[in-house]
C-alpha positions as CSV (number, residue, x, y, z in Angstrom):
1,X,-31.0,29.8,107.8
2,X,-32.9,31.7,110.6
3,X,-35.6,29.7,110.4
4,X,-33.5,26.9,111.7
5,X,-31.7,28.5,114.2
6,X,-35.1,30.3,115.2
7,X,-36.8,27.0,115.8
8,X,-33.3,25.0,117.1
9,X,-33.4,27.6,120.2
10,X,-37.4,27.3,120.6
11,X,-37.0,23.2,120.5
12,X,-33.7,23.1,122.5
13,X,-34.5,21.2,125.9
14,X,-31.1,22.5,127.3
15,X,-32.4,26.5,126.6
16,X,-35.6,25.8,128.4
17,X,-34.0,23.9,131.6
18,X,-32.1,27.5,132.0
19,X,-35.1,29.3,131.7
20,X,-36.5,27.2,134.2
21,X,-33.2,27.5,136.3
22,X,-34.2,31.6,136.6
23,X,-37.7,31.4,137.3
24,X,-36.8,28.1,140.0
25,X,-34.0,31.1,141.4
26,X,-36.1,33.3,141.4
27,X,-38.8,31.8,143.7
28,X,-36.1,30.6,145.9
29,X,-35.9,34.0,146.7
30,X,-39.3,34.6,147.6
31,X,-38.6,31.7,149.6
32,X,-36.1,33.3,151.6
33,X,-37.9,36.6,151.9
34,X,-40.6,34.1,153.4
35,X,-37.9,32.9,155.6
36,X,-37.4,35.8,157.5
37,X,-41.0,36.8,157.8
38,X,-43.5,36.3,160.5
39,X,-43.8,32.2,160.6
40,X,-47.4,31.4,161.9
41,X,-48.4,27.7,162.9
42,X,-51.1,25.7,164.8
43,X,-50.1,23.6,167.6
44,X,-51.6,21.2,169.5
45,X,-50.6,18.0,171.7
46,X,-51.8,15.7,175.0
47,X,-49.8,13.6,177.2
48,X,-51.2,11.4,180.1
49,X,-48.1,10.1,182.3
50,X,-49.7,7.3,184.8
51,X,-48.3,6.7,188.5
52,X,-49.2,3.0,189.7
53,X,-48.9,2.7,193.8
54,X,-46.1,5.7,193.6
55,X,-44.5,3.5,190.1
56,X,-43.7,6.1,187.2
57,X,-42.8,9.8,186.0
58,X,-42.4,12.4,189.2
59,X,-45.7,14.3,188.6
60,X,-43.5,17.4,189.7
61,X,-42.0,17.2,186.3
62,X,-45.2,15.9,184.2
63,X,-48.2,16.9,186.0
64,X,-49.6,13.9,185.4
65,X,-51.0,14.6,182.4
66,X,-51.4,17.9,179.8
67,X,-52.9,19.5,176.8
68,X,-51.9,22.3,174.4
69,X,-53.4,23.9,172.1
70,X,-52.4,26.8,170.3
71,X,-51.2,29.2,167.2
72,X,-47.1,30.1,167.5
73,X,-45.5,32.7,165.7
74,X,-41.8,32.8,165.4
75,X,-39.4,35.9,163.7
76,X,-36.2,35.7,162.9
77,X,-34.6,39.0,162.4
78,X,-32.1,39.8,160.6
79,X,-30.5,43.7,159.1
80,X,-31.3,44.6,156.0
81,X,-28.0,44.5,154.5
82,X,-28.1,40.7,155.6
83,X,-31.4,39.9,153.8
84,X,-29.9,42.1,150.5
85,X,-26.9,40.5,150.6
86,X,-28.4,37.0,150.7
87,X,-31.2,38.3,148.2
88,X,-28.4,39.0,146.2
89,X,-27.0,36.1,145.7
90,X,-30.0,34.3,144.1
91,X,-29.6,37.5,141.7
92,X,-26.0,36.6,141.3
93,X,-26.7,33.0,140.6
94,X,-29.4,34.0,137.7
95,X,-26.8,36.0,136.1
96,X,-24.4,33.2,135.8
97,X,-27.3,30.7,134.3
98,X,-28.0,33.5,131.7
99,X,-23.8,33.7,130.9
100,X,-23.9,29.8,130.6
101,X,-27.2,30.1,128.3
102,X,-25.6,32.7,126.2
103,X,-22.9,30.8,125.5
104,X,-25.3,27.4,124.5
105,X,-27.1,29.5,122.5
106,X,-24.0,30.4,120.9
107,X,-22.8,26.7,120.8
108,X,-26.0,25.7,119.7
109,X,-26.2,28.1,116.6
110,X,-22.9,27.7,115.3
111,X,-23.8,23.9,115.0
112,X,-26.9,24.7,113.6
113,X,-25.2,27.1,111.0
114,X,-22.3,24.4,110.3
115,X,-24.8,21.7,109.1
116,X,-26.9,24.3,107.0
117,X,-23.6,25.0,105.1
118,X,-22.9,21.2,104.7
119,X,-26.5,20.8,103.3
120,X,-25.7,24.1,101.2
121,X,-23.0,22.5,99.6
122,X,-24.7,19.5,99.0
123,X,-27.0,21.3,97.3
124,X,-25.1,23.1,94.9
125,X,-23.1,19.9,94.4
126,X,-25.9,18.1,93.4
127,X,-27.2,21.2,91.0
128,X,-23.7,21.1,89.0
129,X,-23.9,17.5,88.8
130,X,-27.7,18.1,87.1
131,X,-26.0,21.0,85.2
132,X,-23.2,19.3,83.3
133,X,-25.7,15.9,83.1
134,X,-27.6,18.0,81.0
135,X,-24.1,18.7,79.3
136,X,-23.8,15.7,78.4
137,X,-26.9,14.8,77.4
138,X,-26.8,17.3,74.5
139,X,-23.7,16.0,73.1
140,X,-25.1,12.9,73.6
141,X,-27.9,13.1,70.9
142,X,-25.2,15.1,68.4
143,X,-22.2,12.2,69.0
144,X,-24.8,9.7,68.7
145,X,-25.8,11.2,64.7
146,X,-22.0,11.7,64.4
147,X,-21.0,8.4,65.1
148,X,-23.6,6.7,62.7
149,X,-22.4,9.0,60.1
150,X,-18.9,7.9,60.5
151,X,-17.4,10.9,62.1
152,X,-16.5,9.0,64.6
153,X,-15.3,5.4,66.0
154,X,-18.2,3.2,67.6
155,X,-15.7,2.9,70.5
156,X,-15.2,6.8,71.1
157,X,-18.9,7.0,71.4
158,X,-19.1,3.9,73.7
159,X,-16.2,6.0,76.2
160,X,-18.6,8.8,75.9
161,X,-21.2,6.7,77.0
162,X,-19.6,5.2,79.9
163,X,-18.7,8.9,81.1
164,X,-22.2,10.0,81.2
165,X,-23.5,6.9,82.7
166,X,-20.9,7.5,85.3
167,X,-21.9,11.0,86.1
168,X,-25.6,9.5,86.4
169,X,-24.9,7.5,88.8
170,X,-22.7,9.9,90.8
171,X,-25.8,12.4,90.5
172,X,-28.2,10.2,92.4
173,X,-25.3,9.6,95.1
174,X,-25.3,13.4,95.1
175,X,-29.0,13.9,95.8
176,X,-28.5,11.0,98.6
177,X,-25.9,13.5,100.2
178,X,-28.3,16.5,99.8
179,X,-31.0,14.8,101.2
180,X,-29.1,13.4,104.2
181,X,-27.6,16.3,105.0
182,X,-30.9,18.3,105.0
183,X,-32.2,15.5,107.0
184,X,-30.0,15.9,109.3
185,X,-30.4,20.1,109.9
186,X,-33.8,18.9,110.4
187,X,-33.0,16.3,113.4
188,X,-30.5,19.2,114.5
189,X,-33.2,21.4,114.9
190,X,-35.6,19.6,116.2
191,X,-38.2,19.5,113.1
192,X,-39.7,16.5,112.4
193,X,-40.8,16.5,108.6
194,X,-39.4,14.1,105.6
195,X,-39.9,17.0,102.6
196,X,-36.8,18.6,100.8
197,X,-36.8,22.1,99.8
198,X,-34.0,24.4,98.5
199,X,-32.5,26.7,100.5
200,X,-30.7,29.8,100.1
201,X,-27.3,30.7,100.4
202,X,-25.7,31.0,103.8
203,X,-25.5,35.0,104.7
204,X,-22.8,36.4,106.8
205,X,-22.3,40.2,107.2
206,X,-19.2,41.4,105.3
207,X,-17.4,43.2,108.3
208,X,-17.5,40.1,110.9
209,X,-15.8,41.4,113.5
210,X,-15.8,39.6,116.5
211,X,-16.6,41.8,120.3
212,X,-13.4,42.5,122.2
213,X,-13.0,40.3,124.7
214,X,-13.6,42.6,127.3
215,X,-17.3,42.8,125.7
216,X,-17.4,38.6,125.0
217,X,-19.9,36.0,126.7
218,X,-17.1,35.0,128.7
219,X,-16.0,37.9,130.1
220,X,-19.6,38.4,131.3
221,X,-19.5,34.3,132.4
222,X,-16.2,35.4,134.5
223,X,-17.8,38.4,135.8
224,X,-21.1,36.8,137.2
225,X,-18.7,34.4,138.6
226,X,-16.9,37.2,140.6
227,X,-19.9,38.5,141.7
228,X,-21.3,35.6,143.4
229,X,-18.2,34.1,145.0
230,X,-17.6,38.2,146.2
231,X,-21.4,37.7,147.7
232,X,-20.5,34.0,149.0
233,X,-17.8,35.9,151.3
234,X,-20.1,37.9,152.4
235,X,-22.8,35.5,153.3
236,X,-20.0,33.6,154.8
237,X,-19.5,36.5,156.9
238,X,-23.2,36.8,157.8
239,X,-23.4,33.5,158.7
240,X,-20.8,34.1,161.8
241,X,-22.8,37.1,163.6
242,X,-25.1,36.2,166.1
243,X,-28.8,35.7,165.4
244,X,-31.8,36.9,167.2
245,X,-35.1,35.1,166.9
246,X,-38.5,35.8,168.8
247,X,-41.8,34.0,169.3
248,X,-45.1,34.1,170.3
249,X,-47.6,31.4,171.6
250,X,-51.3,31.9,172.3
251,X,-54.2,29.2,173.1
252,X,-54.9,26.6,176.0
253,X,-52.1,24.3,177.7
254,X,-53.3,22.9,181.2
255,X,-52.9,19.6,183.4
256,X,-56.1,19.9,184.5
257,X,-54.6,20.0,188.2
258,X,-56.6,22.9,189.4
259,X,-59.0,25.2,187.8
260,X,-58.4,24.2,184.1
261,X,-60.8,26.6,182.5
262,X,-59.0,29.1,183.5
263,X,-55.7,28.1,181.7
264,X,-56.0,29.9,178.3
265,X,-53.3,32.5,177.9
266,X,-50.1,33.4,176.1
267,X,-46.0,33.3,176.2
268,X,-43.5,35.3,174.7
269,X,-39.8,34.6,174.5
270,X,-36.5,35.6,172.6
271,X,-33.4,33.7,172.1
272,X,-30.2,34.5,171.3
273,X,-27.2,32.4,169.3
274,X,-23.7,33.7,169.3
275,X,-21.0,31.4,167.2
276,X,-18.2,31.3,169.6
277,X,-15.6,29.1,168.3
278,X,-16.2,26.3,165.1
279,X,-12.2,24.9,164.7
280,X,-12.0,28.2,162.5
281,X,-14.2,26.6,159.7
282,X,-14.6,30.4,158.6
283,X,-11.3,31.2,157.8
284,X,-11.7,28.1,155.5
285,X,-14.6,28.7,153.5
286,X,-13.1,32.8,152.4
287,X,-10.1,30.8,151.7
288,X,-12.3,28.5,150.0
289,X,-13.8,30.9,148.2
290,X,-10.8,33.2,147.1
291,X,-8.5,29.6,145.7
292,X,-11.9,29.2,143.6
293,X,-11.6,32.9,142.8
294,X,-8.1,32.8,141.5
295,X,-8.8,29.7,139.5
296,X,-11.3,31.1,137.2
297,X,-9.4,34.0,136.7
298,X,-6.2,31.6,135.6
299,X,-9.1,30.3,133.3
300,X,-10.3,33.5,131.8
301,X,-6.5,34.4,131.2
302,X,-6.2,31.5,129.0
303,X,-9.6,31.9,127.0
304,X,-8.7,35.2,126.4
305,X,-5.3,34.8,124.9
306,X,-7.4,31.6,122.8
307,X,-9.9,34.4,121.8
308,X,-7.3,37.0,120.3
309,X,-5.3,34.0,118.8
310,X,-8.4,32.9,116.8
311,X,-9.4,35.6,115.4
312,X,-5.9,36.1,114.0
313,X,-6.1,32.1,112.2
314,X,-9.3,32.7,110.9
315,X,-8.8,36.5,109.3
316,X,-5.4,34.6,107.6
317,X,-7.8,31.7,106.5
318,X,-10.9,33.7,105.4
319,X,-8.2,35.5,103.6
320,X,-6.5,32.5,101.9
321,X,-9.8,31.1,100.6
322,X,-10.9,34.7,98.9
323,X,-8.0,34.5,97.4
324,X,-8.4,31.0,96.1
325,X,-11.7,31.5,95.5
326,X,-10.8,34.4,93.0
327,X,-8.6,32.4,91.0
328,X,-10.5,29.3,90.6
329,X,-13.1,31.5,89.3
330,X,-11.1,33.2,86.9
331,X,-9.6,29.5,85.7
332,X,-13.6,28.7,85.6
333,X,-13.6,31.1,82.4
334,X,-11.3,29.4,80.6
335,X,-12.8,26.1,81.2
336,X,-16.2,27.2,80.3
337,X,-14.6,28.5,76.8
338,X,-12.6,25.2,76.5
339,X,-15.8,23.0,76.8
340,X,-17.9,25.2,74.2
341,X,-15.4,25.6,72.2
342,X,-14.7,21.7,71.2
343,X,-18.4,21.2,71.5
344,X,-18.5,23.5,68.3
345,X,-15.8,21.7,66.4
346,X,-17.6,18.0,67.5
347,X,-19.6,18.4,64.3
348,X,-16.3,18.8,61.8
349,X,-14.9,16.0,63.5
350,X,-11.6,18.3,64.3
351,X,-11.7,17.7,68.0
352,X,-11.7,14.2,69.9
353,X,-14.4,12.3,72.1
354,X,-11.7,12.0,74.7
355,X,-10.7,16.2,74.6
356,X,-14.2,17.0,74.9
357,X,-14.8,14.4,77.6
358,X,-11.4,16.1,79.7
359,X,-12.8,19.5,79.3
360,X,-16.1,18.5,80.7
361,X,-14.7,17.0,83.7
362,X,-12.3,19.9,84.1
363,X,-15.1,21.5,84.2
364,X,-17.0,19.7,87.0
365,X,-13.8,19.9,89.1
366,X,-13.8,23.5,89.0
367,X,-17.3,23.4,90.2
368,X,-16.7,21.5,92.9
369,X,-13.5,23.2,94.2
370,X,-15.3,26.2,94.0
371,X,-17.7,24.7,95.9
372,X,-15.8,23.1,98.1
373,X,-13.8,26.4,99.2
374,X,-17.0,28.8,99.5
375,X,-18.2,25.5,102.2
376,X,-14.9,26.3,104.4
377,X,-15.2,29.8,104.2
378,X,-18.6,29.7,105.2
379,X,-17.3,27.8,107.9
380,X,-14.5,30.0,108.5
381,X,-17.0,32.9,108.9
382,X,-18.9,31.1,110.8
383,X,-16.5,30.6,113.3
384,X,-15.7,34.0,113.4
385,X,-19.5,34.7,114.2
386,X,-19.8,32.3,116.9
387,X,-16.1,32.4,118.4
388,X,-16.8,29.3,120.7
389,X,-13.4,28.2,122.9
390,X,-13.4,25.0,124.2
């Protein structure tokens, strides 16, 4: 089984696009730390502006004609708690992809884990459909001898007959179940390979008990939530004080006018924004951002009572199927002596065809009950491993 799961999560497109979702936050980060670095470029431009018998641009304004040609270098600055706080946010945002992948990988191998018990119990139904074939066959050669010798009707034999040839055929529809089923943990998985092989018995710890909620992939979903709408507010606050930015130019600009190798030189400058009034868009946003706030804790409220109430159902239901699972074995013993024990008295002719033919299918029925209830609480338990709320 954990080979499946193992190669599900390496082959699950959805698990690598969060991956990439961290690394791609992560350089968004670097990006911003870029941001409010030293920005360096190269400049350069060249205007003519002609004047045809006193037609065209005031050469008061244009010179007449210019070139620049330099390197700028421009710095925003901002405190430190304002870079950390924004910094922040890119680390709140890589938490809440890893909640959200936490709980795929949960989705994803309690799916996985559901169709490996399906093939399972395909599996062992197909087994116990070889086993009691082989049942039959057996009494199959000894009826046959018996019938000839007048033990019993041609007719008995002939519904004894029809009964195996029936179970033959429902054996091959059996293997088609196996096989499809395997098939289809493959596809689930992500392997590509058309062999069949065995597998073992789904394993489940025998104390499954669930994390608290307080401890649960959704509590730490809601919590990086928190965090990054309580770090939104902030930025949101950040956004509002006023920003200083200064830059530098260095290189040639002249219009040639007088003395133009002379013109290489330098500016410096600083300007200041301050957000004076925006129809109180600010006030909107926090409120914004605490509706949002409230609404995910209404959520969490309701998965959490979901959580607890689960757990409860599925304990009562794990425990229902023990139980069951307990008495259809102890009913198997008696069927098991029923079947052997008319198969002994076959030769004397004191038992009939159709008895033997009753306690054989008895039999299988058990089987697959038994079967059929260890599939569910396999289920059940898996569940309880991979408590998914939807």
């Amino acid at each position: 089984m954990f080979y499946f799961l193992e190669t599900a999560r390496n082959n699950s497109p959805v698990l690598n696009d969060y991956n990439n979702q961290v690394i791609f936050n992560r350089i968004d980060s670097l990006k911003l730390r870029a941001t409010y670095g030293f920005i360096v470029s190269g400049e350069g431009n060249a205007g003519y502006s002609p004047s045809i018998k006193g037609w065209g641009y005031d050469s008061a304004l244009t010179n007449g004609q210019s070139v620049f040609a330099g390197v700028r270098v421009a710095k925003e600055f901002i405190s430190r708690n304002n870079l950390n706080t924004r910094l922040a946010g890119f680390n709140a945002s890589i938490a809440q992809i890893l909640a959200q992948k936490n709980i795929n990988i949960q989705t994803l191998d309690k799916q996985i884990t559901d169709q490996y018990i399906t093939a399972y119990a395909s599996q062992q139904q197909y087994n116990v459909g070889k086993e009691i074939i082989h049942l039959l066959e057996q009494e199959d050669i000894a009826l046959k001898k018996l019938t000839q010798a007048s033990v019993f009707k041609q007719t008995d034999y002939l519904t004894f007959k029809v009964t195996l040839q029936q179970n033959e055929l429902a054996l091959e529809q059996q293997r088609a179940d196996w096989q499809n089923n395997y098939a289809l943990l493959n596809y689930l998985s992500g392997i590509a390979d058309d062999t069949f092989e065995p597998i073992e018995a789904p394993f489940f710890k025998e104390d499954l008990i669930p994390a608290a909620f307080e401890e649960s992939m959704y509590q730490k979903a809601f919590q990086a939530d928190s965090l990054k709408l309580a770090n939104d507010a902030k930025i949101i606050q950040y956004d509002y004080k006023p920003k200083i930015t200064a830059f530098s130019d260095g290189g040639y600009q002249s219009s040639f006018a007088h003395t133009p190798y002379k013109n290489f030189g330098m500016s410096i400058g600083i300007g200041v924004t301050i957000p004076l009034y925006d129809g109180h868009q600010k006030k909107m946003l926090l409120q914004q951002n605490q509706l949002t706030l409230q609404t995910r804790q209404k959520y969490l409220e309701q998965t959490q009572r979901q959580y607890q109430q689960q757990i409860i159902q599925i304990k009562n239901q794990i425990e229902q199927y023990d139980k069951m699972i307990n008495t259809a074995n102890q009913q198997m013993t008696y069927a098991k002596t029923l079947v052997e024990a008319n198969a002994k008295q076959l030769p004397t002719g004191d038992v009939r065809i159709i008895d033997l033919i009753l306690s054989i299918n008895n039999l299988l029925s058990l089987k697959g009950n038994i079967i059929q209830y260890n599939k569910i609480l396999s289920g059940l338990k898996n569940q309880l491993h991979h408590l998914i709320i939807q």
